[in-house]
N, CA, C and O atoms as a DFTB+ gen file, in Angstrom:
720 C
 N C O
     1  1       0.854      -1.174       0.000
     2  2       0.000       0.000       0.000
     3  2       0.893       1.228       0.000
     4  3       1.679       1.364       0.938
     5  1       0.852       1.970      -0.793
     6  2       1.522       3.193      -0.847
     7  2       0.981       4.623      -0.408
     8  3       1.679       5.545       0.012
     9  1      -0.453       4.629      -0.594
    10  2      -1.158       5.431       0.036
    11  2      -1.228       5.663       1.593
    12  3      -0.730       4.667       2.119
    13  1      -1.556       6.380       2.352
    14  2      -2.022       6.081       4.008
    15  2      -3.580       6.918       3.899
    16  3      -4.015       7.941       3.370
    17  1      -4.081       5.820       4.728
    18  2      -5.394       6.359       4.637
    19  2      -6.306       6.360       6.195
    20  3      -6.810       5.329       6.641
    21  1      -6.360       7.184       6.620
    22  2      -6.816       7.564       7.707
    23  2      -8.704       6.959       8.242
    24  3      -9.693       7.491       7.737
    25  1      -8.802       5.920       9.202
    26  2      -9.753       4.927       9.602
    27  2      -9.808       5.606      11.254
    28  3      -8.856       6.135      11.828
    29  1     -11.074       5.433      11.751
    30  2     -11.302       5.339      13.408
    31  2     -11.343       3.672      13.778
    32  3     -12.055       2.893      13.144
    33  1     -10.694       3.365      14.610
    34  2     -11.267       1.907      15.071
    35  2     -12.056       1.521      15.370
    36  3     -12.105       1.659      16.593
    37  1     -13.060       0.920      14.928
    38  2     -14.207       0.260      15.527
    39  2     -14.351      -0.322      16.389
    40  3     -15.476      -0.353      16.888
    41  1     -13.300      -1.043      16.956
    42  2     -13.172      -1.724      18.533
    43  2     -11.752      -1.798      19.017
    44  3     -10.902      -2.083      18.174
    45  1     -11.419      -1.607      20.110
    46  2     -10.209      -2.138      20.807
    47  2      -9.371      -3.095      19.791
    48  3      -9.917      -4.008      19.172
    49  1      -8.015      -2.796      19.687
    50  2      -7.140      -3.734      19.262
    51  2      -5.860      -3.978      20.095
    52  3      -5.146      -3.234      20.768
    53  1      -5.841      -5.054      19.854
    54  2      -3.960      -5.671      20.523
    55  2      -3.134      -5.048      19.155
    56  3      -3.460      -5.029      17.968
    57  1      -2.085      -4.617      19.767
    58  2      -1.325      -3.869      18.958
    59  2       0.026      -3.976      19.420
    60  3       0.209      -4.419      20.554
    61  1       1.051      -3.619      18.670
    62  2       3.192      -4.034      19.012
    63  2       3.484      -2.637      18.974
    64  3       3.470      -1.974      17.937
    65  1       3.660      -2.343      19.728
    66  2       4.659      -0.882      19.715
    67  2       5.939      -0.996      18.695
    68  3       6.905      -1.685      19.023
    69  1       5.909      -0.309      17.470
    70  2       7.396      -0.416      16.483
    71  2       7.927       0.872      16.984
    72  3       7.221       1.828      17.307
    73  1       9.342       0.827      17.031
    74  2      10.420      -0.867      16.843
    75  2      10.436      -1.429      18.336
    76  3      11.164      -2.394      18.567
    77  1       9.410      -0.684      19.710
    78  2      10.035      -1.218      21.315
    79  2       9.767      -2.169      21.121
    80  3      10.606      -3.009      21.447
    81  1       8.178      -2.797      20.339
    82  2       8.081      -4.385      20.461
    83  2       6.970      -3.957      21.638
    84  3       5.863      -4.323      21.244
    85  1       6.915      -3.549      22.460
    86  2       5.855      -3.687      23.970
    87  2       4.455      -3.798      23.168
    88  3       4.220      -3.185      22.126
    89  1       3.636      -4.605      23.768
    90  2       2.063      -5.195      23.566
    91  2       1.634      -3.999      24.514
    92  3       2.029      -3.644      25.625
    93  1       0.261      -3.309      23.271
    94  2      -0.247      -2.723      24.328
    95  2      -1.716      -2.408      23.155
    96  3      -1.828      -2.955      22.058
    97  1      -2.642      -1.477      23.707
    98  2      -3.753      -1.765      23.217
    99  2      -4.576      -0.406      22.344
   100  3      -4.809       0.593      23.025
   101  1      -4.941      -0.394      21.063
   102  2      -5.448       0.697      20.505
   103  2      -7.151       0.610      21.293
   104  3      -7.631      -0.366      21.869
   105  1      -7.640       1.648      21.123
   106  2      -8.697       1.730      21.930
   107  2      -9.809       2.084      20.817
   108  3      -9.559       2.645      19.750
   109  1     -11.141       1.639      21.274
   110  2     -12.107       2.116      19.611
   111  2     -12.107       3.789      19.564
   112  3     -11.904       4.451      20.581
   113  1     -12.284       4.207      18.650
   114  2     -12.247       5.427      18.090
   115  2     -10.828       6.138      18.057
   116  3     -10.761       7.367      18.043
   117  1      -9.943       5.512      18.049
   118  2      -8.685       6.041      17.986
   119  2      -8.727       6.119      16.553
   120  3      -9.040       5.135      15.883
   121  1      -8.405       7.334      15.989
   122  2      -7.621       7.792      14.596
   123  2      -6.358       6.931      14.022
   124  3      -5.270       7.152      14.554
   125  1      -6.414       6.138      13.162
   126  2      -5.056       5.509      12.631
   127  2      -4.939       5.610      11.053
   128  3      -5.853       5.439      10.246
   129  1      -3.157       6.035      10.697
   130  2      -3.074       5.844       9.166
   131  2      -2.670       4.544       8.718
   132  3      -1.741       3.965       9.281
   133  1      -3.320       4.009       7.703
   134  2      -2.390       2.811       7.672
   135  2      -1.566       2.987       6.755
   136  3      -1.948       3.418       5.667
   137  1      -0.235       2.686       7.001
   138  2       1.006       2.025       6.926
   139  2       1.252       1.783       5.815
   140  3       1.343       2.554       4.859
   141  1       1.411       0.383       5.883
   142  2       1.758      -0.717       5.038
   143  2       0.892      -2.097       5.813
   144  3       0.718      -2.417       6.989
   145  1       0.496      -2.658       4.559
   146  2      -0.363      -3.685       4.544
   147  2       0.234      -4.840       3.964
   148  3      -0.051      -5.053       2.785
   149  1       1.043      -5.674       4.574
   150  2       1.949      -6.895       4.042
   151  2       1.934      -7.834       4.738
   152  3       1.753      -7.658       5.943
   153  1       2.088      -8.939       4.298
   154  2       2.124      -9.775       4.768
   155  2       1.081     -10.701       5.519
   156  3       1.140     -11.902       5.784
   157  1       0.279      -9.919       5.731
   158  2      -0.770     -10.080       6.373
   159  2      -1.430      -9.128       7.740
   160  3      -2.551      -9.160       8.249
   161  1      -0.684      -8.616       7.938
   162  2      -0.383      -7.408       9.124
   163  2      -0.563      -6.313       8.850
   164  3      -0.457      -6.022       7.658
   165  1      -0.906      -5.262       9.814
   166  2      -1.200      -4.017       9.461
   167  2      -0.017      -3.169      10.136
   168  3       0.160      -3.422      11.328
   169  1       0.484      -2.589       9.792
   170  2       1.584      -1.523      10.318
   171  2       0.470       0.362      10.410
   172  3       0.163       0.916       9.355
   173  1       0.141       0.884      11.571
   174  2      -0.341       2.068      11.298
   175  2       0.218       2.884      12.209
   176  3       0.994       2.707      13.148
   177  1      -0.428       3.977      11.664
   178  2       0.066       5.112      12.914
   179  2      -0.551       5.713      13.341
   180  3      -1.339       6.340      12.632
   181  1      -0.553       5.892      14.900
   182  2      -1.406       6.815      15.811
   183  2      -0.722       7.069      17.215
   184  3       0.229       6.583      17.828
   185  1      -1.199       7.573      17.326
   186  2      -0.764       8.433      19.198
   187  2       0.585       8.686      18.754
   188  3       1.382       8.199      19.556
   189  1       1.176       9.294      17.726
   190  2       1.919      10.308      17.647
   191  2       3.374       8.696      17.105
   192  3       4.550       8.830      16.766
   193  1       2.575       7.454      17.256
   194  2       3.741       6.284      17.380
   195  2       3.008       5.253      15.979
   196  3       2.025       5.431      15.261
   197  1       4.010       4.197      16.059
   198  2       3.634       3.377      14.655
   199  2       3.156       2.294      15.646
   200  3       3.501       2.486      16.812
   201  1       2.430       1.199      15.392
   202  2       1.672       0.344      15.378
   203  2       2.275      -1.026      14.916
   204  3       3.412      -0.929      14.454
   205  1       1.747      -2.256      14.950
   206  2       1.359      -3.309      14.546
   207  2       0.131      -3.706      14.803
   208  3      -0.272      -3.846      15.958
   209  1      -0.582      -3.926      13.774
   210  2      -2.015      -4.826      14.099
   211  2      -1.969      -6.295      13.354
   212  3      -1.198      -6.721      12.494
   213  1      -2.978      -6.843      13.949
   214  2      -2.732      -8.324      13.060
   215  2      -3.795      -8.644      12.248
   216  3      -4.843      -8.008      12.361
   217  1      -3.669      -9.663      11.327
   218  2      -5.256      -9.679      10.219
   219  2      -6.296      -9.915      10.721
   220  3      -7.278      -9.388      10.198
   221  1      -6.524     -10.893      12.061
   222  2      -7.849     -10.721      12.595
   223  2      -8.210      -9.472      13.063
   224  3      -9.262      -9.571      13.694
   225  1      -7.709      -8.110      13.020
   226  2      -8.132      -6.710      13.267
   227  2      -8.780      -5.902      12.134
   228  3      -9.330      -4.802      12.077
   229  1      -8.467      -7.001      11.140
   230  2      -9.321      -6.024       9.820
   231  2     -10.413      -5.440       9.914
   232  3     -10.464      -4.218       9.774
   233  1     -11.856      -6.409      10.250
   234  2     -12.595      -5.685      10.667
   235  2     -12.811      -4.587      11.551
   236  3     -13.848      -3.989      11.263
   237  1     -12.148      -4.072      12.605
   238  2     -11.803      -3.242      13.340
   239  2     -10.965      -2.170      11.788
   240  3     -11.464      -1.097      11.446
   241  1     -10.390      -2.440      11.467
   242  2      -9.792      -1.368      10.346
   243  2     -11.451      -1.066       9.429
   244  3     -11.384      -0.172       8.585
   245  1     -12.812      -1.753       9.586
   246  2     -13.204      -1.474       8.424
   247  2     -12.601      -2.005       6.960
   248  3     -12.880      -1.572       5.842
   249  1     -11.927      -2.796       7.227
   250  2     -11.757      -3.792       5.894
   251  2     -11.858      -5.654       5.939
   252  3     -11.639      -6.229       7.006
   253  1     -12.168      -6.358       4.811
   254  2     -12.061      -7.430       4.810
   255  2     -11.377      -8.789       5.115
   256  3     -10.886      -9.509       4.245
   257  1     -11.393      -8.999       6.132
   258  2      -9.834      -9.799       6.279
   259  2      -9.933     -11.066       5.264
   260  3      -8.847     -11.640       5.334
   261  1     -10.543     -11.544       4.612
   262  2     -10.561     -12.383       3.095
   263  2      -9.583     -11.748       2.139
   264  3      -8.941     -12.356       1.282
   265  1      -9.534     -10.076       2.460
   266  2      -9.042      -9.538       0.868
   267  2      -7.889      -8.645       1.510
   268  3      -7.052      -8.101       0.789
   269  1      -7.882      -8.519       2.885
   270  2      -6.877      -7.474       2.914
   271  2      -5.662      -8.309       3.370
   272  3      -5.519      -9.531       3.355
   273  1      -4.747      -7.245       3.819
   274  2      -3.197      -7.367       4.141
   275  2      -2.135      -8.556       3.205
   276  3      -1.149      -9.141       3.653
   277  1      -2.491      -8.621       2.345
   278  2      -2.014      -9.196       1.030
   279  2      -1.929     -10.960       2.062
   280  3      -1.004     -11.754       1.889
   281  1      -2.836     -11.153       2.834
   282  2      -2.760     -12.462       3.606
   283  2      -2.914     -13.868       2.495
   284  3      -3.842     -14.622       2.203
   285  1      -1.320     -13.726       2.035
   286  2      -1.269     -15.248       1.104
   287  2      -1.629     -16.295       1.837
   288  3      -1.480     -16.422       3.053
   289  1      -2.204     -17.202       0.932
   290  2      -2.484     -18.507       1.438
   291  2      -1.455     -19.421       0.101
   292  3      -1.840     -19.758      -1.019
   293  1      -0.681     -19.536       0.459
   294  2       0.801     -20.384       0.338
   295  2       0.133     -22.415       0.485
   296  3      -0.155     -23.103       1.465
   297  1       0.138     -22.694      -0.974
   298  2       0.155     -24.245      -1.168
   299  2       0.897     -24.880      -2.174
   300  3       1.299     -24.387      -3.228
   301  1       1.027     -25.927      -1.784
   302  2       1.689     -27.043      -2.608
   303  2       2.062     -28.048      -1.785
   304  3       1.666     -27.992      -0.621
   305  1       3.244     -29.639      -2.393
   306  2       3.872     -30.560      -1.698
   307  2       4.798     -29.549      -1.050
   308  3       5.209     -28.526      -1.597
   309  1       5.080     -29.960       0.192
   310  2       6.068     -29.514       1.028
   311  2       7.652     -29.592       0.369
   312  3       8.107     -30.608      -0.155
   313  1       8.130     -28.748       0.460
   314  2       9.649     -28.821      -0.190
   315  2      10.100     -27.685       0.356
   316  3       9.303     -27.085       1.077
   317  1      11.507     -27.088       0.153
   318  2      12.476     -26.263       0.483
   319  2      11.826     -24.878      -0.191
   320  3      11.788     -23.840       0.469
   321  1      11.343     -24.943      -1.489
   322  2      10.808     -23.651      -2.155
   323  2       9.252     -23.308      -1.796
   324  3       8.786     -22.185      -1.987
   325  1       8.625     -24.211      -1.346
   326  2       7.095     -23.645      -0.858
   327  2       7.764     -23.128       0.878
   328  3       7.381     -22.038       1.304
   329  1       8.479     -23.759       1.524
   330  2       9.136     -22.785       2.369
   331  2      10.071     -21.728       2.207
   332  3       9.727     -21.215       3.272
   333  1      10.892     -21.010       1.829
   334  2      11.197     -19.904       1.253
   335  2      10.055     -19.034       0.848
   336  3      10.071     -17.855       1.202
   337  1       8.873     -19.594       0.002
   338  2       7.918     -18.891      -0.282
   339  2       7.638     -18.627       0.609
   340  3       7.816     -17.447       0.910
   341  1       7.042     -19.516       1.577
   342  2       6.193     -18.757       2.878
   343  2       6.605     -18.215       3.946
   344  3       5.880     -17.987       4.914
   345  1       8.574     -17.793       3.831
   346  2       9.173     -17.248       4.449
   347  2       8.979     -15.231       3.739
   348  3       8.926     -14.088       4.193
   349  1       8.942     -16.009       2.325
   350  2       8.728     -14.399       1.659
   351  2       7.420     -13.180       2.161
   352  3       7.178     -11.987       1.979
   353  1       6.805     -14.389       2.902
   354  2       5.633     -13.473       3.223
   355  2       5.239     -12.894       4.270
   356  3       4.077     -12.639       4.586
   357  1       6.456     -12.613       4.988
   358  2       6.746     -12.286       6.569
   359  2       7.661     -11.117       5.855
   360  3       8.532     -11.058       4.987
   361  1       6.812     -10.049       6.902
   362  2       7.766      -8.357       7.023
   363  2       8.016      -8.154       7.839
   364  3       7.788      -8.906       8.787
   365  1       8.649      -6.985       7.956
   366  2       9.165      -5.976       8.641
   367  2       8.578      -5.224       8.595
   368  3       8.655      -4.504       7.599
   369  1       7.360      -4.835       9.930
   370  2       6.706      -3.827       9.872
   371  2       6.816      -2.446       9.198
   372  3       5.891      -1.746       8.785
   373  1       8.468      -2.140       9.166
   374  2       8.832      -0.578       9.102
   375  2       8.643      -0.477       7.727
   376  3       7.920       0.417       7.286
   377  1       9.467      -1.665       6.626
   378  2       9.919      -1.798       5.346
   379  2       9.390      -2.786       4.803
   380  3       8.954      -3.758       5.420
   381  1       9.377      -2.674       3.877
   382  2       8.171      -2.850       2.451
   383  2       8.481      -3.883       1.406
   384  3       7.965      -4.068       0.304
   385  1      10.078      -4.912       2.429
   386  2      10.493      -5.434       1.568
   387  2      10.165      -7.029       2.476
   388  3       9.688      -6.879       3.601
   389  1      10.325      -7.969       2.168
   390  2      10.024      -9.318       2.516
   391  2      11.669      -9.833       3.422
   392  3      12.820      -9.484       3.161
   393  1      11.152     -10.771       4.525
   394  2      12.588     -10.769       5.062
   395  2      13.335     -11.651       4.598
   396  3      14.018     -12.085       5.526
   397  1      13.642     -12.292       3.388
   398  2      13.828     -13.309       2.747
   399  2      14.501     -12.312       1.969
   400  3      15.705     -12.568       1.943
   401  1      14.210     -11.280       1.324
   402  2      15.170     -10.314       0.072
   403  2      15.163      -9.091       1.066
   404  3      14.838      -8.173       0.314
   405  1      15.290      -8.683       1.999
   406  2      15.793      -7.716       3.378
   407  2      17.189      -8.663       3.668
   408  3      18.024      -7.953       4.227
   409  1      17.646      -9.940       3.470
   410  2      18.585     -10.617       4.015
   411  2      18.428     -10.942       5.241
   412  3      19.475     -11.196       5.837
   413  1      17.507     -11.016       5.800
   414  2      17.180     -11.648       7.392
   415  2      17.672     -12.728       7.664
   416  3      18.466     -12.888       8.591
   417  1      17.167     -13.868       6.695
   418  2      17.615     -15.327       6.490
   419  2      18.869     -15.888       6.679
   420  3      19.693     -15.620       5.805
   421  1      19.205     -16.557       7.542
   422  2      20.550     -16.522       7.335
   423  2      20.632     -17.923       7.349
   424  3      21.758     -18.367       7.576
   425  1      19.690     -18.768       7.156
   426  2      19.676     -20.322       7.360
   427  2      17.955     -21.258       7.312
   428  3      16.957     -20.961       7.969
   429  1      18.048     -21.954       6.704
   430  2      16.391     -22.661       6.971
   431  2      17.047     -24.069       6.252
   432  3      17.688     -24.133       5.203
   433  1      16.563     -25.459       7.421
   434  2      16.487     -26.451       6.970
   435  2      15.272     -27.109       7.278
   436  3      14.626     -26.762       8.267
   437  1      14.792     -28.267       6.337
   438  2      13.785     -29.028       6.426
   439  2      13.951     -30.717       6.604
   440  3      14.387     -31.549       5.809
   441  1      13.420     -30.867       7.979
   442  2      13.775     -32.241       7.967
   443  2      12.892     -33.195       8.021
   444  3      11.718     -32.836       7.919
   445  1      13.206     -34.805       8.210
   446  2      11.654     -35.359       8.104
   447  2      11.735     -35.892       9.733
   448  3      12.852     -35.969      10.244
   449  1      10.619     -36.229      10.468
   450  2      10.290     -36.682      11.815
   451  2       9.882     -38.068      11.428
   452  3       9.625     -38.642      10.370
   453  1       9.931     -38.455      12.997
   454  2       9.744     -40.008      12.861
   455  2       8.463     -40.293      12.088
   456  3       8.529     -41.139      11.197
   457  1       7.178     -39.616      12.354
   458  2       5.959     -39.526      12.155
   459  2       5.738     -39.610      10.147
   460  3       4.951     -40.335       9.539
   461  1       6.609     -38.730       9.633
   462  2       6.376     -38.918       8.463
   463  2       6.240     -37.492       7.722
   464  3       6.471     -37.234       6.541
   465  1       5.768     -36.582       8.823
   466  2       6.033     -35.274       8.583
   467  2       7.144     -34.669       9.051
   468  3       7.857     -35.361       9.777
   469  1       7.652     -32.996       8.715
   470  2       8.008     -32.284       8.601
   471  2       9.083     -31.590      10.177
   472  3       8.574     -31.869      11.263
   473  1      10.288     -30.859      10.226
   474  2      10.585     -29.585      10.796
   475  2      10.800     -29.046      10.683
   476  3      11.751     -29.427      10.000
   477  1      10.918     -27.689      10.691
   478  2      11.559     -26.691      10.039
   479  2      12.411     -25.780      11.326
   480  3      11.992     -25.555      12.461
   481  1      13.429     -25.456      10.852
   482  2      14.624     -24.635      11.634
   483  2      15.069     -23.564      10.895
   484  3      15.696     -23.834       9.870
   485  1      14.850     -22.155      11.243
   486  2      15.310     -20.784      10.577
   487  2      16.352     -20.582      11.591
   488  3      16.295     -20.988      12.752
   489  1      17.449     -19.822      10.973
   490  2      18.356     -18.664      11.504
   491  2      17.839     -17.610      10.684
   492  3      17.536     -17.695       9.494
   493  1      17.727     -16.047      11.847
   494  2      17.573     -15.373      11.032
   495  2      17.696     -13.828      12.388
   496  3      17.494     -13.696      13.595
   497  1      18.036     -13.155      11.501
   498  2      18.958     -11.367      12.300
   499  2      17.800     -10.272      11.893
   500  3      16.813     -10.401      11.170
   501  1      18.162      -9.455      12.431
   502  2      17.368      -8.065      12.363
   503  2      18.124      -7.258      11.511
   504  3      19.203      -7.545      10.994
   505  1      17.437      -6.157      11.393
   506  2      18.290      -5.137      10.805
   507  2      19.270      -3.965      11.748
   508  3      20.018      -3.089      11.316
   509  1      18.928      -4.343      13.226
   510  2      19.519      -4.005      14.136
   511  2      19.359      -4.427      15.734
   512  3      18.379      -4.138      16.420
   513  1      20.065      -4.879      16.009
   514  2      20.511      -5.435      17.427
   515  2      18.974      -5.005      18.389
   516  3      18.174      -5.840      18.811
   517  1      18.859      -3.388      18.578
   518  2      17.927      -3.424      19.312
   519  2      16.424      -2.901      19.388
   520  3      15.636      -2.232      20.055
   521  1      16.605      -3.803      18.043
   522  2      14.714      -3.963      17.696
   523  2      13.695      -4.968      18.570
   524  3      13.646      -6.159      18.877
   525  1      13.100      -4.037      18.729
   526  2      12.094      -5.061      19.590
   527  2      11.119      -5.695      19.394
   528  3      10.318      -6.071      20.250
   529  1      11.065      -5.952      17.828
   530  2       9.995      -6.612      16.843
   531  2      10.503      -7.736      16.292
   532  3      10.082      -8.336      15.303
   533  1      11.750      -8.080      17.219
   534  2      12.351      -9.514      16.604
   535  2      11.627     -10.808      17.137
   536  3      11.596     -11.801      16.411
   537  1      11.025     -10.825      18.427
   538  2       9.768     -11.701      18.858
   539  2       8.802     -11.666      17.932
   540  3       8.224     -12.723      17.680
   541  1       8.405     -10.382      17.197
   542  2       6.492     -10.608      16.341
   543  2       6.932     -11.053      15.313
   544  3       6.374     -12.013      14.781
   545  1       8.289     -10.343      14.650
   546  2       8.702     -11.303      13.134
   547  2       9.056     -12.618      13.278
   548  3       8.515     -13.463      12.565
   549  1       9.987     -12.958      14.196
   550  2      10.114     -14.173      13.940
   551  2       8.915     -15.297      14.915
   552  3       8.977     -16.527      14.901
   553  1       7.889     -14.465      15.701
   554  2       6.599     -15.444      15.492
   555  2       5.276     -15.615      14.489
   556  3       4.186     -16.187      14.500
   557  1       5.891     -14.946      13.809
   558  2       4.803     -14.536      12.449
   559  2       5.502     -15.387      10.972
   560  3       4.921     -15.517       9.894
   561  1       6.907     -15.892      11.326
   562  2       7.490     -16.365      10.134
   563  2       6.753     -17.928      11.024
   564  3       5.815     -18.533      10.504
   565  1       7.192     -18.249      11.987
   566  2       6.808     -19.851      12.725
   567  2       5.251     -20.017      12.824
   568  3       4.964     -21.212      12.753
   569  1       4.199     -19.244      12.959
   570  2       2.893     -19.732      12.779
   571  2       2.953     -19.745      11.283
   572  3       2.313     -20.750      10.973
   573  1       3.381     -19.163      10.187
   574  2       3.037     -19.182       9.169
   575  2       3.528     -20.739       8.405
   576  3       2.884     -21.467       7.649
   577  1       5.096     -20.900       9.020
   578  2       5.699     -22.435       8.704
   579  2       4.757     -23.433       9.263
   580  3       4.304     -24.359       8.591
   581  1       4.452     -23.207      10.607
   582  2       3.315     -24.164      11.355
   583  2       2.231     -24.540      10.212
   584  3       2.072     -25.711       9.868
   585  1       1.380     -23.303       9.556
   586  2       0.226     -23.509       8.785
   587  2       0.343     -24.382       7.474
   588  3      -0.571     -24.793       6.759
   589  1       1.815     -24.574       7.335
   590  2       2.161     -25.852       6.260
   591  2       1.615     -27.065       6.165
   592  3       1.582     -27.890       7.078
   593  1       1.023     -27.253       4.682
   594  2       0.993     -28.657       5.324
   595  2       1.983     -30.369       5.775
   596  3       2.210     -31.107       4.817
   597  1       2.262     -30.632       6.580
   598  2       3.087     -31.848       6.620
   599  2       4.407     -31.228       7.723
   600  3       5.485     -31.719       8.057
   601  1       3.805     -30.099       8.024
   602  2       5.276     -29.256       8.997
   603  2       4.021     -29.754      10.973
   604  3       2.878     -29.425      11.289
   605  1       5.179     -30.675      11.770
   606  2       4.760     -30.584      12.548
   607  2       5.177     -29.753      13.732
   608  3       4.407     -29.487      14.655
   609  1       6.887     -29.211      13.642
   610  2       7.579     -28.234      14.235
   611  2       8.215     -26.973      13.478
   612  3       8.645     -26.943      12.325
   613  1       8.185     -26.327      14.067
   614  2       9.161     -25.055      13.394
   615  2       9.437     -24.389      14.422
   616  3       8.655     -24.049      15.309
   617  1      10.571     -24.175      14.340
   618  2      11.771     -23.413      15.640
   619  2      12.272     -21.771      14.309
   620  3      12.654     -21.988      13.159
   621  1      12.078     -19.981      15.041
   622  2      12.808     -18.876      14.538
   623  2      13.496     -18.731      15.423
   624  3      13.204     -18.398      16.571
   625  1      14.483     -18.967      14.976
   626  2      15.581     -18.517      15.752
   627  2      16.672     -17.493      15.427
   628  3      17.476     -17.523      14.495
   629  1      16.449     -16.082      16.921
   630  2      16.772     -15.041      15.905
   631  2      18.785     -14.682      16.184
   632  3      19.061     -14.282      17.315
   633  1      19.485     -14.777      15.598
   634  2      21.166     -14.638      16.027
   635  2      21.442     -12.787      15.161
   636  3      20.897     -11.961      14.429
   637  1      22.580     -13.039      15.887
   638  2      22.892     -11.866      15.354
   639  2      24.557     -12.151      14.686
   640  3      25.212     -11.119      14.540
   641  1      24.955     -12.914      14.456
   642  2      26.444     -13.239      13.836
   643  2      25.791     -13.923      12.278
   644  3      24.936     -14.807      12.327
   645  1      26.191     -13.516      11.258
   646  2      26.936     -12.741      11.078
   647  2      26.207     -11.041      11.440
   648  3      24.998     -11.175      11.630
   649  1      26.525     -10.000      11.529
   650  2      25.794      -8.539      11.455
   651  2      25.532      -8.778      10.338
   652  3      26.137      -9.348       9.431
   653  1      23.903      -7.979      10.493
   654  2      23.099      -7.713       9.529
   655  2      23.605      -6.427       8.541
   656  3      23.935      -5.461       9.229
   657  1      23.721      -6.232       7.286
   658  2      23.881      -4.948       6.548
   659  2      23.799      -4.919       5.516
   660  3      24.264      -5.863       4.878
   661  1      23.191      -3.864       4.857
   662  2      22.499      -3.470       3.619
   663  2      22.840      -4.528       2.534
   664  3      21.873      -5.047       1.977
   665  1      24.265      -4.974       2.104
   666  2      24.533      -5.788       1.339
   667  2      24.048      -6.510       1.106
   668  3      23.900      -6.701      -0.101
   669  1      23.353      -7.578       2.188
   670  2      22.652      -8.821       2.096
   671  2      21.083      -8.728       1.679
   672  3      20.289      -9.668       1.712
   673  1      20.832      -7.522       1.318
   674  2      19.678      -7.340       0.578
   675  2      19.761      -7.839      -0.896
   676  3      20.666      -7.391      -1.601
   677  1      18.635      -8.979      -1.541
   678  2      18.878      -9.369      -2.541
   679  2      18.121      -8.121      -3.771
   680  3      17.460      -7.139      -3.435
   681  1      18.405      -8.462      -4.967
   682  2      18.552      -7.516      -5.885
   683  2      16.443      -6.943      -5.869
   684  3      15.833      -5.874      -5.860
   685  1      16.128      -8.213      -5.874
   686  2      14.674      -7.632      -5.738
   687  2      14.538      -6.930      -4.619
   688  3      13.557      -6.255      -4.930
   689  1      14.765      -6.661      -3.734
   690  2      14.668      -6.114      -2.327
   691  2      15.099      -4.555      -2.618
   692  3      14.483      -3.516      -2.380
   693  1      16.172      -4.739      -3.120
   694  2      17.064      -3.172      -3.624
   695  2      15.807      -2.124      -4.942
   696  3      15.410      -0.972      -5.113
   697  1      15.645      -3.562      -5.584
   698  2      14.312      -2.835      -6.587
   699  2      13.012      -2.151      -5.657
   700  3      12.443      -1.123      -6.023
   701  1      12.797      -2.587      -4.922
   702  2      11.551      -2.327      -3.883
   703  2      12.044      -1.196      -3.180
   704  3      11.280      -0.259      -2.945
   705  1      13.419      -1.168      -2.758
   706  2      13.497       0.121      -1.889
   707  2      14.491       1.026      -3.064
   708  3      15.685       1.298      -2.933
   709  1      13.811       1.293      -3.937
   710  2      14.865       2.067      -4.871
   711  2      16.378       1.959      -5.048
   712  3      17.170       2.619      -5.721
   713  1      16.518       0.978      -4.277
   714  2      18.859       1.136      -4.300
   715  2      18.948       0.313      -5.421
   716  3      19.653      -0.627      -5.052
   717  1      18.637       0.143      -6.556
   718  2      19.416      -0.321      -7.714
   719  2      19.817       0.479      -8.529
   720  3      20.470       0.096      -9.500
């Protein structure tokens, strides 16, 4: 979404303070712009601060949660590339780019369990040490691996070696934020 478009809340929402990360609560009739709409999440702004909301808040935004926050529904046989995909669909509240071409990633394997299904294991960094949205991203990349089918674990696990920096942004990522 490139636009911001200014909504009252229709009811109370749970909301992430960006970048402290602290849970705390929008109240109905609070004024909010929204953001960016990715991933499935709402990024807005109000009380003078930015936001996180989540897709079950759509209605509270006055929009559809069927059609909004670009909430992919990610299928196929389980493999290494339908995960990557459904790693692509996890943001960064602030930026507009996917944390998969942001360079977040710094590792994902898929293994099989006794059972017959699935685990999945991410490494993956911030764009800085003391963001406090490294709990909602990397629990928003693990319910989304969870919603796989044939995945019965998934562990985000967030490191910070190697440091994160601009470089490791892949070329589509650079297209999205103008640096090419």
């Amino acid at each position: 979404m490139n636009e911001t478009t200014s909504i009252e809340l229709k009811r109370d929402c749970a909301a992430v303070q960006i970048p402290a990360g602290n849970a705390t609560t929008l109240t109905a009739g609070t004024t909010v712009q929204i953001i960016q709409t990715l991933g499935g999440s709402y990024t807005v702004q109000a009380l003078g601060g930015l936001f996180r909301l989540s897709a079950q808040d759509a209605d509270a935004l006055g929009l559809d949660p069927q059609k909004s926050a670009g909430a992919e529904t990610i299928s196929g046989d389980l493999d290494e590339k339908l995960v990557w995909d459904t790693l692509r669909t996890c943001f960064d509240p602030e930026i507009p780019v996917n944390i998969v071409d942001l360079g977040l990633v710094y590792d994902m394997q898929l293994a099989k369990l006794p059972g017959g299904n699935s685990r999945v294991d991410v490494k993956m960094t911030l764009t800085a040490p003391g963001c406090g949205m490294g709990p909602a991203i990397a629990g928003d990349a693990q319910v989304k691996l969870l919603n796989l089918p044939g995945v019965d674990d998934a562990q985000v696990e967030v490191v910070w070696e190697p440091a994160w920096h601009h470089s490791m942004i892949t070329p589509a990522g650079k297209k999205v934020l103008g640096l090419e």
